[in-house]
C-alpha positions as CSV (number, residue, x, y, z in Angstrom):
1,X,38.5,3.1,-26.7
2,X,41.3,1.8,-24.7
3,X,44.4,0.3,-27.3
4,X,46.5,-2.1,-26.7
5,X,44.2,-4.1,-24.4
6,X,45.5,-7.9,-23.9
7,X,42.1,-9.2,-22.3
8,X,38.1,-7.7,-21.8
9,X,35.6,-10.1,-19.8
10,X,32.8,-9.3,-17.6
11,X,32.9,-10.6,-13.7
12,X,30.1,-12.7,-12.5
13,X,29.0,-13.1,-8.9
14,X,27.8,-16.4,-7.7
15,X,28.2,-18.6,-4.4
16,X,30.0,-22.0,-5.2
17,X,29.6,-24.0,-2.3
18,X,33.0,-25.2,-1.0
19,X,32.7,-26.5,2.7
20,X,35.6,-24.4,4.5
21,X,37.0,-21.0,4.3
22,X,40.4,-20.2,4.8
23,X,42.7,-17.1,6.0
24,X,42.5,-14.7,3.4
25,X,39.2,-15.8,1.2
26,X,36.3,-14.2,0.1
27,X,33.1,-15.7,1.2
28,X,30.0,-16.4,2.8
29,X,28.2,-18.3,5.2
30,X,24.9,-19.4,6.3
31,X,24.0,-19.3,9.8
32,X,20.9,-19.8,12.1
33,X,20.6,-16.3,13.2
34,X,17.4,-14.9,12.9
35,X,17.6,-11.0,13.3
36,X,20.7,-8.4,12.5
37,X,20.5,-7.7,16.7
38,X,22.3,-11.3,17.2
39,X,25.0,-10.1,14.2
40,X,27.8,-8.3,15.8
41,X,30.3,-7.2,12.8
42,X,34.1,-8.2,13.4
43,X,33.0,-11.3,15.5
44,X,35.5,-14.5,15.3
45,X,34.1,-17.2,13.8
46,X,35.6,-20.4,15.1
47,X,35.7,-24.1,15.0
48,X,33.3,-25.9,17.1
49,X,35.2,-28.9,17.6
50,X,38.3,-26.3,19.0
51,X,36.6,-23.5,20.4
52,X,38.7,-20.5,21.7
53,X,38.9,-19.9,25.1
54,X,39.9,-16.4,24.7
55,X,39.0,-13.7,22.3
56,X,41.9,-12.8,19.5
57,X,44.4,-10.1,20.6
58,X,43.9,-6.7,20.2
59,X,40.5,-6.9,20.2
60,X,37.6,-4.7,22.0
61,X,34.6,-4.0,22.9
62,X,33.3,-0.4,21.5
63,X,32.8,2.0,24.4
64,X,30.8,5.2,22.7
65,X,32.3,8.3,24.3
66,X,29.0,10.5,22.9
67,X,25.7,9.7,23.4
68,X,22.3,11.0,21.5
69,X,18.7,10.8,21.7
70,X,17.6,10.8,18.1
71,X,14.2,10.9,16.9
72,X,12.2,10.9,14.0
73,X,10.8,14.1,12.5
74,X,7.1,13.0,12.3
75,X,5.8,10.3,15.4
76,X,4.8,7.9,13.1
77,X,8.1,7.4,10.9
78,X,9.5,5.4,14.4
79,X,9.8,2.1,13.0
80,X,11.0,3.1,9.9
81,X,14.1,4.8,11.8
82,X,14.6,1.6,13.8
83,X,14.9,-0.1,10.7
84,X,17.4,2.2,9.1
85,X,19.1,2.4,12.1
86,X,19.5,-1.5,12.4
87,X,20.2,-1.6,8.4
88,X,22.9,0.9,9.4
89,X,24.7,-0.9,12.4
90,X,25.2,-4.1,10.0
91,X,27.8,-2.1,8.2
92,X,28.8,0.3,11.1
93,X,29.9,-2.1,14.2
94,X,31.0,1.0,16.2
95,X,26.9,2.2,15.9
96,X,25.4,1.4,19.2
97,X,21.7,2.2,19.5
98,X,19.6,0.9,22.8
99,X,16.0,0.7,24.0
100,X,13.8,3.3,22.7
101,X,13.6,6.6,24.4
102,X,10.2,8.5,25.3
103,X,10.1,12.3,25.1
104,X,6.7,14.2,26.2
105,X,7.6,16.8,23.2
106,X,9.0,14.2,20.5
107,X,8.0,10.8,21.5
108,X,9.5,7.5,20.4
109,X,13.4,7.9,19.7
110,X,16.6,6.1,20.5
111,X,19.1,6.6,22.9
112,X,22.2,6.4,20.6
113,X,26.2,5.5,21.5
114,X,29.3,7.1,19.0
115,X,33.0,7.0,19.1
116,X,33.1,10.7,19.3
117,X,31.3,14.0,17.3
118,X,32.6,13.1,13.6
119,X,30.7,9.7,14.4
120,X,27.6,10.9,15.2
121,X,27.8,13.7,12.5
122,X,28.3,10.9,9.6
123,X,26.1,8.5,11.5
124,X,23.3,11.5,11.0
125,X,24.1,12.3,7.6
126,X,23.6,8.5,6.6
127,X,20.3,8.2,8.0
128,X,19.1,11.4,6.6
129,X,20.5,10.5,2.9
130,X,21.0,6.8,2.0
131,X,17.5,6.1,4.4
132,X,15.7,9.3,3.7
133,X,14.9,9.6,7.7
134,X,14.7,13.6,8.6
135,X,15.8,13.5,12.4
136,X,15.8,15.3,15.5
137,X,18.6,15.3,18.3
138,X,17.6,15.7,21.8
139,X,21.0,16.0,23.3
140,X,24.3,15.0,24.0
141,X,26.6,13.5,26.5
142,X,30.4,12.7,26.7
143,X,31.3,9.8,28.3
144,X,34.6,10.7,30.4
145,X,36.2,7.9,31.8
């Protein structure tokens, strides 16, 4: 027991339905898009009636510098990986993971994009704990230039 406590309460969570945001709140919005592939995390939201003509400064595309084939464990466990993997890239915007990738000795995987080793390490470790996925890595490129 904590003493000399001036207030206790509980938080509750709710949307309230206010029209606009503004720098510096905390909220959400409801848009038209249909799958996490058209969400790209950090985009600028702006103001249709003054769009920008130019993205904000200092910002940049991602350019993975390491590149992995990963692939699921058993065959049939491939759309459960592309599901983790797209679950994963909502909260990960630096995850980049393209068309599938065919191998006569592990079949359907991805081709996957990191920001370096650490990246793809963690990215690895994710899948295989907060998705359960047990995965395979084909190889690995660095991307020099």
């Amino acid at each position: 027991m904590i003493q000399n406590q001036k207030e206790v309460g509980t938080l509750k969570m709710s949307r309230v339905k206010t029209g606009v945001l503004r720098s510096g709140d905390v909220g959400y919005m409801i848009t038209g898009i249909k799958t996490t592939n058209e969400l790209i995390v950090g985009d600028t939201v702006i103001n249709t009636d003054k769009p920008a003509t130019e993205p904000l400064p200092g910002y940049k595309k991602i350019k993975p510098m390491v590149f992995s084939g990963i692939y699921p464990s058993q065959p049939d466990e491939f759309e459960s990986l592309r599901e983790a993997l797209t679950k994963l890239k909502t909260n990960d915007a630096s995850l980049i993971f393209l068309n599938r990738k065919t191998s006569n000795a592990l079949g359907f995987g991805f081709r996957c994009g990191f920001l370096g080793l650490l990246h793809m390490e963690i990215t690895q470790e994710r899948l295989e704990r907060e998705y359960d996925r047990k995965l395979l890595q084909l190889y690995l490129m660095l991307n020099i230039g």
